[in-house]
N, C-alpha and C positions, 0 to 999 in steps of 0.2 A: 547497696550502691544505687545512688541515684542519678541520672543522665539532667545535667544544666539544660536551660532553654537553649536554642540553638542561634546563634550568631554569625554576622560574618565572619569569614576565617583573617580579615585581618584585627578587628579586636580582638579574635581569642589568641593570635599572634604577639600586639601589642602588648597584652595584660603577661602573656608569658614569656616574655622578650629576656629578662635577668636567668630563666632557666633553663630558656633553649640558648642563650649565649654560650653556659656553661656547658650543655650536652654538644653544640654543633659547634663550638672554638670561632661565634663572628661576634663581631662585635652587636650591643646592642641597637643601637644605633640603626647601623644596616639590615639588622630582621625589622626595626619597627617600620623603614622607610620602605624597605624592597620583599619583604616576606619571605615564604617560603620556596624552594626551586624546584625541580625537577632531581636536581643531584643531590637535595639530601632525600631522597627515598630510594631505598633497596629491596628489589624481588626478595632478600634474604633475612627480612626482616619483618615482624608483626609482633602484635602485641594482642593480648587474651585476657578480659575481666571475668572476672569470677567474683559471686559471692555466696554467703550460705543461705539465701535466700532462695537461690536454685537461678539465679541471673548469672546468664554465659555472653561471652561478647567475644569474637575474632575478628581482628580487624588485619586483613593484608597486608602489604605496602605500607606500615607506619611504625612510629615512635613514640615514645611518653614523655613525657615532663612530670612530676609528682614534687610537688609542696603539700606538708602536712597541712595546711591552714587553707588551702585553696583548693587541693584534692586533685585530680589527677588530669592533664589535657591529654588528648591520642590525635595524632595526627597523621592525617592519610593522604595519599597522593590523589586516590581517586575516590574515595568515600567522605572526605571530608574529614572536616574537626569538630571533637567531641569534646565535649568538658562534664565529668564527675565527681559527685560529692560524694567522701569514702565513709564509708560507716566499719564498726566495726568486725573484722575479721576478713573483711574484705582484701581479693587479689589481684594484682595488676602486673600480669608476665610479660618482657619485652624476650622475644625469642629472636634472635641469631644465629642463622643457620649456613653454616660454611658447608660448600656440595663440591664435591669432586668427580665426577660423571667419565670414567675411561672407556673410550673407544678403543675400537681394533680386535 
């Protein structure tokens, strides 16, 4: 797994506009004008690269987009945006974690 040069996060929005349409249900159009918000990121949500190179990545507060041709974007509320080239056997985990915390 290799880490793309680093960009602003509205090109890497822009270029991934068709695959976060389909993960986040807006139109393209309105991610490439207005980006990303505050409400699409979740304390209950992160994402974890691996590969067998022995390269680990956790990233808090974000999400993926993965195109086999373009490799994989992670995007974070407060780390920023990443873009990766996958090689092979390489991992890309989106965890969701629903918590139920009972008091009393």
């Amino acid at each position: 797994m290799q880490i793309k040069p680093l960009r602003s996060p509205m090109d890497v929005v822009r270029d991934w506009a068709e695959e976060l349409s389909t993960k986040l249900g807006r139109s393209v159009q309105e991610l490439r004008e207005r980006g990303l918000g505050a409400r699409d990121f979740s304390h209950a949500r992160r994402v974890e690269l691996r590969s067998r190179s022995g390269f680990f990545m956790a990233v808090p507060l974000s999400f993926c987009v993965i195109d086999a041709t373009k490799g994989v974007a992670v995007f974070s509320e407060h780390d920023g945006y990443f873009e990766f080239r996958l090689e092979e056997d390489d991992e890309v985990t989106e965890i969701v974690e629903d918590r139920y915390v009972h008091e009393g």
